[in-house]
Every structure is written in C-alpha cells, then in structure tokens.
C-alpha distance (Angstrom), angle and dihedral (degrees) to the residues before:
residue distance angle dihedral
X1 . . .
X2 3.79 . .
X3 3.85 144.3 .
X4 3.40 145.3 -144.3
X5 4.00 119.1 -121.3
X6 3.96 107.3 -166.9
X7 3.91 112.3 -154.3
X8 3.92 133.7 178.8
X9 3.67 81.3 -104.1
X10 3.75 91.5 52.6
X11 4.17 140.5 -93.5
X12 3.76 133.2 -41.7
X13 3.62 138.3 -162.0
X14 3.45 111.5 -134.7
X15 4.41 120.8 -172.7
X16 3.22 114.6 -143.4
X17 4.09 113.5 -151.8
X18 4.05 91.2 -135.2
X19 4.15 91.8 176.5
X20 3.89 99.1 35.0
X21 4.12 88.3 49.8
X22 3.86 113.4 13.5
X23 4.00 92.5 162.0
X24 3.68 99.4 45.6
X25 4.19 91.8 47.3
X26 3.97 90.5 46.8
X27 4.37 87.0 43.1
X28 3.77 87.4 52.4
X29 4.17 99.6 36.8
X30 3.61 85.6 55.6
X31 3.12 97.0 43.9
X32 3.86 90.9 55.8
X33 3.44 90.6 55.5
X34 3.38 101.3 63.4
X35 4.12 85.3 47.2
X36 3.98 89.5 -117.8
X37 4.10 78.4 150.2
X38 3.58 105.2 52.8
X39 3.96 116.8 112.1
X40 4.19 88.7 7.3
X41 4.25 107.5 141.4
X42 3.74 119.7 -131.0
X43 3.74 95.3 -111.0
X44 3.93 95.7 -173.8
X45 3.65 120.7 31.0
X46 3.90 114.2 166.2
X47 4.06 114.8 -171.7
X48 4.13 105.5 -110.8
X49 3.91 91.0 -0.9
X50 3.54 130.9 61.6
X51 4.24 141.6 -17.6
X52 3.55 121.3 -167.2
X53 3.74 129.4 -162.2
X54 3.52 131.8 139.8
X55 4.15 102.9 93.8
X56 3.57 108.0 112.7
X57 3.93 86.0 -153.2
X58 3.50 95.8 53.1
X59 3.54 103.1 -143.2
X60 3.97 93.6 104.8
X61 3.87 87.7 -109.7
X62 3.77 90.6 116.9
X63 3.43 137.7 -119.2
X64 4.27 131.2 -120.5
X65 3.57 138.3 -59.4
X66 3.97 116.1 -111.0
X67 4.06 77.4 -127.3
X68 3.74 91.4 61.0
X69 3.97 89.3 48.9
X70 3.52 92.3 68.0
C-alpha cells in the first residue's frame, strides 16, 4: 500500500510496509484521515537519507497515537 504526501515543494509516494508493521500503518492511515498531518513542517530533512514530518509541534518530539485519541 502507499500514499501520496503533497508538499509546497510538490507530491510524494510514500510505501507503507502493511505486513512488517500492521499497527503503525493503521495508527498513521487514521490518523491521515482525520488530517492530523496537514500544515505539519518537515523538521529534519537529510539529502539521500531521511525527512521527517508528521509532529504537529514541530520540534521532532512527536505527536499522539490515533489510540491515545480515543
């Protein structure tokens, strides 16, 4: 399964490893439902390694858990 993240700087696919981490993909597809994402800042980006988004902070501290929002 994947999904697209659409930035300012333009759209991303992003795979989601469904079998290897059921809980975290359902945590984070629910969470994009409710738009808990929209308007969060990359906070680490790292040329040919890693960008993070996803705290609604954005210090990188993280954010909650769908599970916790219940």
């Amino acid at each position: 399964m994947s999904v697209i993240i659409e930035t300012t700087e333009g759209a991303m696919t992003v795979d989601l490893l469904t079998d290897s981490c059921p809980t975290t993909c359902l945590n984070f597809l629910k969470l994009c439902k409710i738009k808990y994402y929209n308007n969060c800042l990359f906070f680490n980006v790292q040329q040919n390694f890693i960008a993070q988004t996803g705290d609604p902070t954005g210090t990188g501290k993280g954010g909650s858990s769908v599970f916790g929002l219940m």
